[in-house]
N, C-alpha and C positions, 0 to 999 in steps of 0.2 A: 579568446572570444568563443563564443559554446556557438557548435553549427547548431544548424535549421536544422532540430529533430520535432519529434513528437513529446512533450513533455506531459509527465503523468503526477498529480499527487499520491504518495502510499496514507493510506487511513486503515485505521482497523474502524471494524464494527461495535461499539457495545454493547448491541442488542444478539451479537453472532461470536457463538462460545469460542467456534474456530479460528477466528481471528484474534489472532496477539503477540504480544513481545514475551519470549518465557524466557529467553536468557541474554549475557551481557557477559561479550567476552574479549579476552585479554588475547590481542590480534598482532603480529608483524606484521602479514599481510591479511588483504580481504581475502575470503574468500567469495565465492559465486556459486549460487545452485540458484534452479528453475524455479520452483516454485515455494523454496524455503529462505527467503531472504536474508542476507546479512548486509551491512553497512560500514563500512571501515569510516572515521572520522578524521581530523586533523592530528597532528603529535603534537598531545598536549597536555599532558600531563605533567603535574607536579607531586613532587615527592618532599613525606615529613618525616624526616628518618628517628626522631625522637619516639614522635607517636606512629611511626610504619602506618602512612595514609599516603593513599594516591588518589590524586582528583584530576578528573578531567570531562571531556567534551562527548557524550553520551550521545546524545542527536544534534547535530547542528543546523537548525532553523533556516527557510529557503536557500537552501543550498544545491543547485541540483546536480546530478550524479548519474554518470553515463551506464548506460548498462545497456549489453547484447545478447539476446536472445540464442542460446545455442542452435535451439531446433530449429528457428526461421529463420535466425541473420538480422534479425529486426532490430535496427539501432534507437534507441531512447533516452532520453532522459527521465530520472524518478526525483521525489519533490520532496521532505515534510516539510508541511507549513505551520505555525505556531498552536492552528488549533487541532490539527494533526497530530501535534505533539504533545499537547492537553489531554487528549483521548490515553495516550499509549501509557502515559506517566499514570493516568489514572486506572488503566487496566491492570499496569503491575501492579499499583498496589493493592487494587481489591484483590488480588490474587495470590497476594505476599510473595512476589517472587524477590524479592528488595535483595536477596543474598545468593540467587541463582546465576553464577559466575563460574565460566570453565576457558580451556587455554583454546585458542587458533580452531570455537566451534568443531571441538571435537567432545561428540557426548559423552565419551569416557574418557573425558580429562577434567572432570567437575572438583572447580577449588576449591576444600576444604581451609576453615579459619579466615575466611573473609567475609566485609559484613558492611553494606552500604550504613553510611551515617548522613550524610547529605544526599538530597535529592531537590535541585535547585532549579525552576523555572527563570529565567533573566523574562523580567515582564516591566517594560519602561515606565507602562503608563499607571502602574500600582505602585511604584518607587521601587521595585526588584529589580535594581541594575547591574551590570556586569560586571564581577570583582577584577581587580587592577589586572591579576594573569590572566584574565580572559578578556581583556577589553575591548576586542575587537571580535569579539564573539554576536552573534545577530540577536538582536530582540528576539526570543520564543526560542531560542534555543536551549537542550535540557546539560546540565552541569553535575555531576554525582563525585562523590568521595569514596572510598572505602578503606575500613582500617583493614590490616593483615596480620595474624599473629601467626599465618605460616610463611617464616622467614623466608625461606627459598623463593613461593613464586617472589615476595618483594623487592629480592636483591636481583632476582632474572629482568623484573621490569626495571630496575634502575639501570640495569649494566646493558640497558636496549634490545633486549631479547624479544620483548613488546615495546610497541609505540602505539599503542592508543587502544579506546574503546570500539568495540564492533556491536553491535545490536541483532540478534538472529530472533525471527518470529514467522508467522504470516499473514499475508498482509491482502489488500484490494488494491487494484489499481484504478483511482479514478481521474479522468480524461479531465482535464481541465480547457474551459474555453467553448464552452457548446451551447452555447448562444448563436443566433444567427450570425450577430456581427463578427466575432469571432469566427464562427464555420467558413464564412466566404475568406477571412484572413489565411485560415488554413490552406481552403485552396489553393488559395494566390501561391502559397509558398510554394505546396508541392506542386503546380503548375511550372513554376520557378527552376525546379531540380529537376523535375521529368515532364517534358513539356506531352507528351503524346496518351498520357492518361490520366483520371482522377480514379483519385481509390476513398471516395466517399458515396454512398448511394443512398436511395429514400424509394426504391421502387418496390417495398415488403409489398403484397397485398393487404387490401381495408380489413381483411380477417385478422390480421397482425394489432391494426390502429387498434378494431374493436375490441379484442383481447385485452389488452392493453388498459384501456378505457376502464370494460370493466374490470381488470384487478384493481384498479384504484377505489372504484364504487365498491366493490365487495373490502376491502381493506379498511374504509371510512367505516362501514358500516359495519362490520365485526371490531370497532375499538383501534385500527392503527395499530395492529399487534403481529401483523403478519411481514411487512415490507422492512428490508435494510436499508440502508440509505441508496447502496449501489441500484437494489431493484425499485425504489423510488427514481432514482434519476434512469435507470430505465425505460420505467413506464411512462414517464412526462415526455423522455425524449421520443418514442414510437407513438404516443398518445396524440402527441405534435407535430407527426411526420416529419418528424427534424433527420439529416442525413446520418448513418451509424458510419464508420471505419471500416475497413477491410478489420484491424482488429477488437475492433466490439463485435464485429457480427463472427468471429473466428469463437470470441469469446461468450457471447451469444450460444451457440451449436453445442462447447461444451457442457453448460450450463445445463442448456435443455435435453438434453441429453442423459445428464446423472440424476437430474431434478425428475425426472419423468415418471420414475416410478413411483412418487410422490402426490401425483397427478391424476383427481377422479372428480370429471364433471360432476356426478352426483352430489358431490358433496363439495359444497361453495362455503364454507364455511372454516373448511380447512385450510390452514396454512400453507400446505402444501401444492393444493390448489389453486388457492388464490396467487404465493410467489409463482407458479409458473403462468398463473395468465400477465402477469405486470412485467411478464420478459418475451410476450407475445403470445404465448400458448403451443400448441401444436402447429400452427400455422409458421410458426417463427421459425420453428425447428426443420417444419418442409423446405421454407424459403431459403435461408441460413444453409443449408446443406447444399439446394441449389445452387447457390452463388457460391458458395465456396468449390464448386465443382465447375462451375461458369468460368472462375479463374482463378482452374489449373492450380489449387489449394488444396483442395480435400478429392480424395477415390477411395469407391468403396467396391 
């Protein structure tokens, strides 16, 4: 049974070059780092020794996956969900990353002689169903092959040196459930595990809302060319007075922070400008720093 965490979906962007999956690798274990993700999957691989192909379970579709924060402790769950995995499948391949394959995410161990031949979506409701080895694999979940014409890694993965596919890229994390109805479920929960605080708030100053506000109006109004989807759900949530997280507003600060230099009233026009008013503005960045100093988070 999965505790009562905070459950996030991972998406990339593909309007945001920095976000993406660039490699696909051949994992014992997972590993973990901060802000360069990887995914270890199920062991599930099968092997064609005639034609040296290994197929297996790439991304598996609602599945979620515990991960701990080193620098804060912060326990969570991470998510894809099938159109999550739509995006990512699509980003390889405009990208032709289709053969960028290395051992245990290490970047000098990049496999030579291997070469995706399948790149499989399971999609029920198109008739792309799940092949007999995978049948208990989720709707949206991604399925890939690869042949090997260099023998070694092929025989290391048969002899279980690898168990499965790992996915390394970078990703977004988006909060799932932030809707009213949802926000007060959240509450309840962590009410539930710590009864003596909430760690959601909504007390930004109207400088924050109006910021907010307008990056949306300057964003319509130069084309929709400036906003990701993250600083979209953003701006509607501050624009809403909807309550932020101890970690949106942590993550908020960073933001505003690197994005700043970015940042020139004068000119409303610019993207720059405009992404940072749809994450509050300046005002978000005073506030956000506040609170995070209010509790005992952030010292400067």
């Amino acid at each position: 049974m999965l505790r009562e965490l905070p459950l996030y979906d991972i998406v990339i962007d593909l309007d945001d070059p920095e976000t993406t999956v660039s490699f696909n690798s051949l994992v014992a274990n997972p590993a973990h780092e901060k802000s360069f993700e990887t995914f270890s999957q199920k062991i599930a691989y099968q092997f064609n020794d005639e034609e040296q192909v290994i197929t297996g379970v790439a991304i598996s579709a609602n599945t979620p996956i515990f991960r701990r924060d080193p620098s804060t402790g912060e326990e969570y769950y991470v998510n894809f969900s099938p159109a999550s995995i739509k995006d990512i499948v699509f980003d390889y391949a405009r990208r032709e990353n289709f053969n960028n394959v290395n051992l245990e995410h290490n970047s000098k161990r990049v496999v030579d002689g291997i070469y995706m031949i399948m790149s499989y979506i399971i999609d029920e409701k198109k008739g792309f169903t799940a092949p007999e080895r995978f049948k208990d694999e989720k709707d949206g979940s991604w399925l890939v092959s690869y042949k090997l014409t260099n023998k070694d890694v092929y025989d290391a993965a048969k002899a279980g040196m690898f168990t499965g596919f790992s996915i390394e890229g970078v990703f977004q994390l988006l909060e799932t459930g932030k809707g009213w109805e949802h926000e007060f479920k959240a509450i309840y929960q962590e009410l539930k595990q710590v009864q003596e605080y909430i760690t959601f708030y909504n007390d930004y100053p109207e400088s924050v809302t109006n910021n907010a506000k307008k990056g949306i109006e300057l964003n319509q109004k130069y084309g929709n060319k400036c906003a990701t989807r993250v600083g979209r759900l953003r701006a509607t949530t501050l624009a809403n007075r909807q309550t932020v997280s101890v970690a949106v507003i942590k993550r908020m600060y960073s933001y505003l922070s690197r994005a700043e230099e970015y940042y020139d009233p004068s000119d409303e026009s610019a993207c720059g400008t405009i992404s940072y008013l749809l994450w509050g503005g300046p005002a978000a960045k005073q506030w956000t720093q506040s609170k995070l100093k209010e509790l005992g988070i952030f010292e400067q």
